[in-house]
C-alpha positions in Angstrom: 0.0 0.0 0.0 2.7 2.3 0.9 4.2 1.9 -2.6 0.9 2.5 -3.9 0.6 5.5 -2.2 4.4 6.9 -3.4 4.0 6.1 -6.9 0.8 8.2 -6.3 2.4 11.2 -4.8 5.4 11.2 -7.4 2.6 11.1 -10.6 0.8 14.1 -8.8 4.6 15.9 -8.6 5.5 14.8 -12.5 1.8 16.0 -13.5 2.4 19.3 -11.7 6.0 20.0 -13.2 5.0 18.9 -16.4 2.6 21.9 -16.6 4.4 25.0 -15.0 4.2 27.5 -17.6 7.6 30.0 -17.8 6.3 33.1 -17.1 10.2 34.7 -17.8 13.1 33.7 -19.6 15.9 34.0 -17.4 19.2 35.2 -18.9 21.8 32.0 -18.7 24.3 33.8 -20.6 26.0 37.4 -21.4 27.3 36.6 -24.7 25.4 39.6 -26.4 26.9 41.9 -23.8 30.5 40.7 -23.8 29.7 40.6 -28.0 29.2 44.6 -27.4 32.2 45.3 -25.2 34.2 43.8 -27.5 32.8 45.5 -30.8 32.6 42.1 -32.4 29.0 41.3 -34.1 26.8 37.7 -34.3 28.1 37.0 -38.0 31.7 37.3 -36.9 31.3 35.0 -34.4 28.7 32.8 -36.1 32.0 32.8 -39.3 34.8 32.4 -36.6 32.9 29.2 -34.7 31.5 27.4 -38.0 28.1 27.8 -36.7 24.6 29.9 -38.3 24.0 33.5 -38.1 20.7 32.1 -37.2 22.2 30.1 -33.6 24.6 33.2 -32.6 21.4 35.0 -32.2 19.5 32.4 -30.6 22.7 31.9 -27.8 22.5 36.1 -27.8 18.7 36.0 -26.5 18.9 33.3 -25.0 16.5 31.2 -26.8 18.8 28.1 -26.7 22.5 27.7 -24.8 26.2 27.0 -26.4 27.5 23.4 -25.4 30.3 24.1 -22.8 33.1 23.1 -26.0 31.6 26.0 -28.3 31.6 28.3 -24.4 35.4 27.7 -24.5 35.8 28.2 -28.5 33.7 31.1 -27.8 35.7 32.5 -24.4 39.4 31.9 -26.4 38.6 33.8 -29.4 36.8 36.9 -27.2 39.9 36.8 -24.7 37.8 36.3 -21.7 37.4 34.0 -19.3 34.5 31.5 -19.5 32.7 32.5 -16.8 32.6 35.9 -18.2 30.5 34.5 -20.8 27.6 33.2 -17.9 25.1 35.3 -15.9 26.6 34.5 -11.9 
């Protein structure tokens, strides 16, 4: 019964999760700001990466996130320090 009664409770806690609506995007990372400081624009990066136009942007509003290999690519060509590149 007890089982019963947990597989219950954690259905109730998936259901619940499953349907919290994001009310605000929360910045994850500063790459449009540190783009700025550094007078470097999307398409150069986008060229110097090997990646879109299209997913520079998307990383720069933080649609979608950079893996943590294309975060280092990204902190080595900028000359800053990785966790420059991330909201503390």
């Amino acid at each position: 019964m007890y089982i019963i009664k947990c597989v219950i409770e954690r259905m109730k806690n998936f259901h619940y999760l499953c349907n919290i609506k994001v009310t605000k995007m929360e910045d994850i990372n500063r790459l449009k700001v540190v783009l700025a400081e550094k007078k470097r624009t999307n398409k150069w990066l986008a060229e110097e990466i090997g990646k879109t136009p299209c997913t520079v942007s998307k990383w720069c509003s933080n649609s979608i996130q950079p893996d943590l290999q294309t975060l280092d690519k990204i902190a080595k060509l900028l000359n800053v320090d990785k966790r420059d590149l991330l909201t503390p």
